[in-house]
TIDO-397725 format. One record per atom (N, C-alpha, C, O): x, y, z; residue in one letter; atom name. Coordinates in steps of 0.05 Angstrom, whole numbers. Example, Ala and Ser with C-alpha at 12.3 -4.5 7.8 and 13.67 -1.06 7.14 Angstrom:
% TIDO-397725
R       xx       yy       zz   res   atom
R      264     -114      156     A      N
R      246      -90      156     A     CA
R      264      -66      156     A      C
R      285      -66      169     A      O
R      257      -45      142     S      N
R      273      -21      143     S     CA
R      258        1      157     S      C
R      268       23      161     S      O
***
This chain:
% TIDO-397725
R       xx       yy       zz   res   atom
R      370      183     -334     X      N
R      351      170     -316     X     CA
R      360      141     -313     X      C
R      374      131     -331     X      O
R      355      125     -290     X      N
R      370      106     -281     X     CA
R      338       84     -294     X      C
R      314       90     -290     X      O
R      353       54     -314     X      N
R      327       52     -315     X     CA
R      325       25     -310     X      C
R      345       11     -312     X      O
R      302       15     -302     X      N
R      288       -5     -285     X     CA
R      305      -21     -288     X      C
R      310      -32     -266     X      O
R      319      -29     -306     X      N
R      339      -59     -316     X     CA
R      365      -56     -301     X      C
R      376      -75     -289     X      O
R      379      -22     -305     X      N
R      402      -23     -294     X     CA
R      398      -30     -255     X      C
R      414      -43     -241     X      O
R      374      -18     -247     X      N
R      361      -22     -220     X     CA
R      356      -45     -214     X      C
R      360      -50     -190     X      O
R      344      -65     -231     X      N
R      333      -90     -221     X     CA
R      372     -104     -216     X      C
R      379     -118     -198     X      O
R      390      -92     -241     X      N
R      412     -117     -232     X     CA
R      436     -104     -210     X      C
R      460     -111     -213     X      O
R      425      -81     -185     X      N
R      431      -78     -170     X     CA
R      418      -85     -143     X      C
R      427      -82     -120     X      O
R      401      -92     -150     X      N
R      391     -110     -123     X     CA
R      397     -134     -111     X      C
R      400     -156     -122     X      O
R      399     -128      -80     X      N
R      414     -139      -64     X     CA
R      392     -163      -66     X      C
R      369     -163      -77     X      O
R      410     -192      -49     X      N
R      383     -219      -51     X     CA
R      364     -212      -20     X      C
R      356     -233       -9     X      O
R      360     -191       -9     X      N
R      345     -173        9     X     CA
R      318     -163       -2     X      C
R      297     -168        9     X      O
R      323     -147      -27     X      N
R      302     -141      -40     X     CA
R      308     -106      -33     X      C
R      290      -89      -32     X      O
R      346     -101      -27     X      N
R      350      -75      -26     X     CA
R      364      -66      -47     X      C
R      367      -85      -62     X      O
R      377      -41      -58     X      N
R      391      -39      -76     X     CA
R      415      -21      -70     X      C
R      415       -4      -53     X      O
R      438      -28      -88     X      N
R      460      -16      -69     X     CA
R      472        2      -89     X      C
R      466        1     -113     X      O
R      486       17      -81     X      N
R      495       34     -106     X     CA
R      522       47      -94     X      C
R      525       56      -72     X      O
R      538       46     -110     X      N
R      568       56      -96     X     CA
R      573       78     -103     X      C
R      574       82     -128     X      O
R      579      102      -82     X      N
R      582      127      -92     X     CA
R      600      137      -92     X      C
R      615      134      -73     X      O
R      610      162     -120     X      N
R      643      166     -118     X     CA
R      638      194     -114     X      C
R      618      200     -127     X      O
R      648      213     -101     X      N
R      655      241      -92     X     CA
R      678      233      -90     X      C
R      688      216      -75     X      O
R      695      255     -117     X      N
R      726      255     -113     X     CA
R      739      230     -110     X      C
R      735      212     -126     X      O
R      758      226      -87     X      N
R      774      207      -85     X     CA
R      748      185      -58     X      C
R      753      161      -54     X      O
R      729      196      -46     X      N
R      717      181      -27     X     CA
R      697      163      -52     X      C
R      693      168      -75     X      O
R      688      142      -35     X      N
R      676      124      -35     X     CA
R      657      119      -18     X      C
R      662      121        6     X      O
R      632      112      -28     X      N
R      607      101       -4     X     CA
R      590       92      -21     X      C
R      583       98      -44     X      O
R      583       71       -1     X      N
R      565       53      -13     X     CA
R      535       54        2     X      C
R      531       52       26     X      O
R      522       58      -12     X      N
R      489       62       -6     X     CA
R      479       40       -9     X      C
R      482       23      -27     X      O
R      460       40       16     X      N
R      435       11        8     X     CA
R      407       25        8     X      C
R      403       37       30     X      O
R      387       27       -9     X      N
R      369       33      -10     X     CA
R      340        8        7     X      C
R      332      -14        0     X      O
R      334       23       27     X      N
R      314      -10       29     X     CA
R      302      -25       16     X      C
R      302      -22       -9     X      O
R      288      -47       28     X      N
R      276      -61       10     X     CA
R      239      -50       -9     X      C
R      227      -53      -31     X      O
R      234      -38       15     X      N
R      211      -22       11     X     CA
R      214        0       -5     X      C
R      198        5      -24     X      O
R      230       13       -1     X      N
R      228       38      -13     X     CA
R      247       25      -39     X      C
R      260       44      -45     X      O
R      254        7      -54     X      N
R      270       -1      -79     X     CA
R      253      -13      -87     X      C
R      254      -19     -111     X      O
R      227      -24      -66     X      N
R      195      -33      -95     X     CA
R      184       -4     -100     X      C
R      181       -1     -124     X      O
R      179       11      -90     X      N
R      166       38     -100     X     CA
R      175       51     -119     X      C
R      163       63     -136     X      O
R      206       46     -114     X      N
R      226       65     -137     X     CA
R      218       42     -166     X      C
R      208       50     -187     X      O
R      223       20     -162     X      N
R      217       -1     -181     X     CA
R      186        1     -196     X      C
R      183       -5     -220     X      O
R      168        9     -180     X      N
R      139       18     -194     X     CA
R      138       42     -211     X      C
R      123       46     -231     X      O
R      160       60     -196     X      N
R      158       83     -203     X     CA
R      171       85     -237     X      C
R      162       96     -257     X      O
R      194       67     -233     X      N
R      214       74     -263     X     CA
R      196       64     -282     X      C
R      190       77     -302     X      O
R      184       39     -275     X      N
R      157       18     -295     X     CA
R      143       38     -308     X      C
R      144       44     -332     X      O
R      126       51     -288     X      N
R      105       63     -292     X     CA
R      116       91     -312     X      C
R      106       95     -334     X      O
R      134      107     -304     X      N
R      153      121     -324     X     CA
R      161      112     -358     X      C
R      157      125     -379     X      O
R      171       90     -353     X      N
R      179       83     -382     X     CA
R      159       75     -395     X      C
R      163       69     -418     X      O
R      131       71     -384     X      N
R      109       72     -404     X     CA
R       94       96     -404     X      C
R       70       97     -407     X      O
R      112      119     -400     X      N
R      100      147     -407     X     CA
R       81      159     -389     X      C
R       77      184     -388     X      O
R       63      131     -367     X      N
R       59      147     -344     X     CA
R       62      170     -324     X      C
R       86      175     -319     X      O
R       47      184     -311     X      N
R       48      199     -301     X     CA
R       47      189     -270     X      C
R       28      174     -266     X      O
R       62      193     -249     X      N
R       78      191     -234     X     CA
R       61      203     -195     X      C
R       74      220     -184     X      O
R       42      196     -184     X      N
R       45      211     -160     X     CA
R       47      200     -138     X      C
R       35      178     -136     X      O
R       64      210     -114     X      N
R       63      190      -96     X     CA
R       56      216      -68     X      C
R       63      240      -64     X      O
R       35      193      -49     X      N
R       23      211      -27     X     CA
R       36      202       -7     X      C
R       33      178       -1     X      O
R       57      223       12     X      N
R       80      200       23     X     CA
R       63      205       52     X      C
R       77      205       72     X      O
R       36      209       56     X      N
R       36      209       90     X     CA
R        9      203       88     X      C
R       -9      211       74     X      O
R       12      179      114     X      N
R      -11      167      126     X     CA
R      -24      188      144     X      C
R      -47      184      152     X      O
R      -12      205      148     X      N
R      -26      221      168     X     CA
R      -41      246      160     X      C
R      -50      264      175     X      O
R      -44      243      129     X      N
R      -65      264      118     X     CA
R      -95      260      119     X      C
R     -103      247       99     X      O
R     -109      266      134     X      N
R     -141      274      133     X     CA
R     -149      272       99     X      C
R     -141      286       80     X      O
R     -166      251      101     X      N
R     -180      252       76     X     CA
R     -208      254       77     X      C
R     -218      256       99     X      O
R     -225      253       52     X      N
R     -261      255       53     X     CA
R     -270      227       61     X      C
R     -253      208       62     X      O
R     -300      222       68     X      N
R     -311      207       52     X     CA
R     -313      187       33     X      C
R     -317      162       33     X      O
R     -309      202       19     X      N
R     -308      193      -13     X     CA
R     -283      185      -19     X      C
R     -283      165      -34     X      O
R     -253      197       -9     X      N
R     -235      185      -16     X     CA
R     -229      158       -5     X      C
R     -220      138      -15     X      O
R     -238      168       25     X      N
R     -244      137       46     X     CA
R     -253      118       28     X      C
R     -235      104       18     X      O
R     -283      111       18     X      N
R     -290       89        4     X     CA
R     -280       89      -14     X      C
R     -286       68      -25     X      O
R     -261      106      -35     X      N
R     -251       95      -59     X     CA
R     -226       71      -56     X      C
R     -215       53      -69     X      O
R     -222       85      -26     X      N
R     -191       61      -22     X     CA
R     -210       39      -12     X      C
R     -205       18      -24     X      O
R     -230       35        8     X      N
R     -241       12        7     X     CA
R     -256       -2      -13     X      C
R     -263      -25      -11     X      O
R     -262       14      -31     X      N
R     -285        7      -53     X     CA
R     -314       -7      -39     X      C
R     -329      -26      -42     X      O
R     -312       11      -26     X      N
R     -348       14      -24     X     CA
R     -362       39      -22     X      C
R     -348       59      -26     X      O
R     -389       42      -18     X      N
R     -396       55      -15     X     CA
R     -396       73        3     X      C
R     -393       68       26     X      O
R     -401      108      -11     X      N
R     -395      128       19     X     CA
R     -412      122       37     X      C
R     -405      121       60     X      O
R     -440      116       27     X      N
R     -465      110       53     X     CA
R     -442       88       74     X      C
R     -433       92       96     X      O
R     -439       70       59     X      N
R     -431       41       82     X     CA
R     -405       49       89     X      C
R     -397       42      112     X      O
R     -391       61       76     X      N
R     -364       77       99     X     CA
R     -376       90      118     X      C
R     -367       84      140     X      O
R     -401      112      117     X      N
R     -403      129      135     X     CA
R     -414      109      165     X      C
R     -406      112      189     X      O
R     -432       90      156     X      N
R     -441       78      175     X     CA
R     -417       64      185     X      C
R     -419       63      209     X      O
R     -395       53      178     X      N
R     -382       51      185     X     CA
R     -363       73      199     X      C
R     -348       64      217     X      O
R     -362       89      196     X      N
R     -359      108      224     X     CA
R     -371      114      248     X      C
R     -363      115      271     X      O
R     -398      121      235     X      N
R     -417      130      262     X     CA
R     -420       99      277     X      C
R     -438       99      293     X      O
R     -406       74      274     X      N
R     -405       60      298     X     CA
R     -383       51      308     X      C
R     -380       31      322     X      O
R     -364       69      299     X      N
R     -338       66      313     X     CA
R     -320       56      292     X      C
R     -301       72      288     X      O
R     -319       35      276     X      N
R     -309       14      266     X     CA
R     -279       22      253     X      C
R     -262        7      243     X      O
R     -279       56      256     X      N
R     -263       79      234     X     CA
R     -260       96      253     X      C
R     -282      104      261     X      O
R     -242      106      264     X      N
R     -248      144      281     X     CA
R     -246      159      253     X      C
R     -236      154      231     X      O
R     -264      184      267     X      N
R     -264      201      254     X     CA
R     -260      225      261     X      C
R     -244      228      279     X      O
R     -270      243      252     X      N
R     -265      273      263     X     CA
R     -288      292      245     X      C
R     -292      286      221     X      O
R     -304      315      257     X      N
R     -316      324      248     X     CA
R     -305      357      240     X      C
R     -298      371      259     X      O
R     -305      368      216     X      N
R     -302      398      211     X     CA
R     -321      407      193     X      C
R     -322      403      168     X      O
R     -344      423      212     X      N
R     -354      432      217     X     CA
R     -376      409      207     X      C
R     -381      395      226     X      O
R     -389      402      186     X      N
R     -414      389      166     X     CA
R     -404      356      174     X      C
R     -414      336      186     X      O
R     -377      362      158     X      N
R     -358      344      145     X     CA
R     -348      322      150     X      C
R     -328      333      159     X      O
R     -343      298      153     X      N
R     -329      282      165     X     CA
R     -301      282      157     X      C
R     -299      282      133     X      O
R     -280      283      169     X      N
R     -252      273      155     X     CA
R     -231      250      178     X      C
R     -221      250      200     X      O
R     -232      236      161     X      N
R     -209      211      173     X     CA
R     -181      204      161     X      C
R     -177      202      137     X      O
R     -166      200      177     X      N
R     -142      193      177     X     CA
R     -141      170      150     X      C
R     -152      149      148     X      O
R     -126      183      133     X      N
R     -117      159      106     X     CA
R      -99      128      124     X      C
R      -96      106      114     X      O
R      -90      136      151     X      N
R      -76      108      163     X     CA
R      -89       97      174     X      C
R      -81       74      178     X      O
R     -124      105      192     X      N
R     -138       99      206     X     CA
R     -150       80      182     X      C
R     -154       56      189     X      O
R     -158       88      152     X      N
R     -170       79      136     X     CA
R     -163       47      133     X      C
R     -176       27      138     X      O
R     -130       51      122     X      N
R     -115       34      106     X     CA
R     -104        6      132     X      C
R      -94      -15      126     X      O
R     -111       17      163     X      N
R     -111       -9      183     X     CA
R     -136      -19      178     X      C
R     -136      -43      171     X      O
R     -160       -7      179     X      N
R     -181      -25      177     X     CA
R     -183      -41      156     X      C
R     -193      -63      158     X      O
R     -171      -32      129     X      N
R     -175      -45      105     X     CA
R     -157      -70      111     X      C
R     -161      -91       99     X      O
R     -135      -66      132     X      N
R     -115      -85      133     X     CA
R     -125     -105      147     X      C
R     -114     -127      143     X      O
R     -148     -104      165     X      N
R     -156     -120      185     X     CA
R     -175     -133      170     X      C
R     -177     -157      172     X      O
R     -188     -122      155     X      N
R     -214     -134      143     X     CA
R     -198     -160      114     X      C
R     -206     -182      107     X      O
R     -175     -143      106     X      N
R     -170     -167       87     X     CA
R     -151     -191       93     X      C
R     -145     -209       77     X      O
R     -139     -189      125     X      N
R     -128     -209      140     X     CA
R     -149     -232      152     X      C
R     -145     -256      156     X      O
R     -175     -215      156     X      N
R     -199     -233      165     X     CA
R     -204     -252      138     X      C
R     -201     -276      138     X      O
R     -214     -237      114     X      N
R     -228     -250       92     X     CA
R     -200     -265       85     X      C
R     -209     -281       68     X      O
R     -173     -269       86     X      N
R     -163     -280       88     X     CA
R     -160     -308      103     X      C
R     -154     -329       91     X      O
R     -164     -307      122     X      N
R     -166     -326      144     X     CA
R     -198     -346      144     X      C
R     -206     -366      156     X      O
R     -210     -327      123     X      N
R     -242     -339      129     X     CA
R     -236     -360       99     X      C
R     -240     -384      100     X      O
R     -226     -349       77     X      N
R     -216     -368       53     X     CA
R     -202     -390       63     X      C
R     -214     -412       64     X      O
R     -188     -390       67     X      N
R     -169     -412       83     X     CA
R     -186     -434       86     X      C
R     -186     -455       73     X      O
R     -204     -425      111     X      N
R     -227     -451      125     X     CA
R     -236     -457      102     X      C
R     -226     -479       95     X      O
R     -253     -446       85     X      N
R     -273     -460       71     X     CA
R     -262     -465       50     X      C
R     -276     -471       31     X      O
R     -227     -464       47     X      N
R     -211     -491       30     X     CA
R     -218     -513       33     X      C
R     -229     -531       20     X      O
R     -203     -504       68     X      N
R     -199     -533       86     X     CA
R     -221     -546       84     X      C
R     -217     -570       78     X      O
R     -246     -539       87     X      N
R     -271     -559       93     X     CA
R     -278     -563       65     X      C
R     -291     -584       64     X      O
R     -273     -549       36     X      N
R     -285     -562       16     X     CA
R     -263     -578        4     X      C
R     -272     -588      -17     X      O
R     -242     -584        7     X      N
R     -220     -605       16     X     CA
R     -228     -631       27     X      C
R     -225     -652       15     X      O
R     -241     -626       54     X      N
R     -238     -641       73     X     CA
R     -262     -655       51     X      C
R     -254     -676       40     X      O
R     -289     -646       44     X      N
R     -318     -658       47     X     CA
R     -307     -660        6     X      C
R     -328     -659       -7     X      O
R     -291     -662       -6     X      N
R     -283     -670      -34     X     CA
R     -292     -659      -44     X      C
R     -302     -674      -60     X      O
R     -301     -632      -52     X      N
R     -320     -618      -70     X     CA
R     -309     -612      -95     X      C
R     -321     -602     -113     X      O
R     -280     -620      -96     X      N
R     -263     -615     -124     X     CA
R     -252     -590     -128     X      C
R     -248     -578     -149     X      O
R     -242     -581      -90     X      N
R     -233     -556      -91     X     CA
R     -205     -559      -92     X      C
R     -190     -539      -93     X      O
***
């Protein structure tokens, strides 16, 4: 097994990793991206402390409810209302609601670029007005 140390001192100053490959007398050299060489990098971590290992590689799997608010951490009630006004598409089978795990993980993206942008200000102004921030 290749392990996190020999990996970290093959990374490119990209944040890719390269690895030179010998078949026979050929040669090639691989670059792994930068994205996919942090996942592999979580993955070896999480391994060498005996962890168990899963990765869900598609945004485009239909999830519940319930899995919905566990990635937002709220509640299923206030997820749901948060569908029935748009805020989320959804899709109905049959009872059921099911939404897109990528439909989920944009809104989560939008909402923590906002609360992002809303921290900022109320640096700036408790900055501005000396509050000892």
């Amino acid at each position: 097994m290749i392990s996190r140390k020999f990996f970290a001192r093959h990374t490119t100053s990209s944040g890719g990793v390269r690895f030179l490959s010998h078949v026979g007398k050929a040669k090639e050299a691989v670059v792994i991206p930068p994205e996919a060489a942090r996942l592999i990098k979580v993955i070896l971590a999480e391994m060498e402390e005996g962890r168990t290992v899963s990765v869900n590689s598609s945004a485009e799997r239909e999830i519940t409810t319930q899995e919905a608010a566990g990635l937002l951490n709220v509640s299923r009630p206030f997820l749901v209302k948060l569908l029935e006004t748009g805020q989320i598409p959804f899709r109905k089978v049959g009872s059921r609601r099911r939404v897109l795990a990528k439909d989920v993980l944009s809104y989560k993206k939008s909402t923590d670029s906002m609360r992002g942008r809303v921290l900022e200000k109320l640096a700036k102004q408790a900055q501005e007005l000396n509050m000892g921030y």
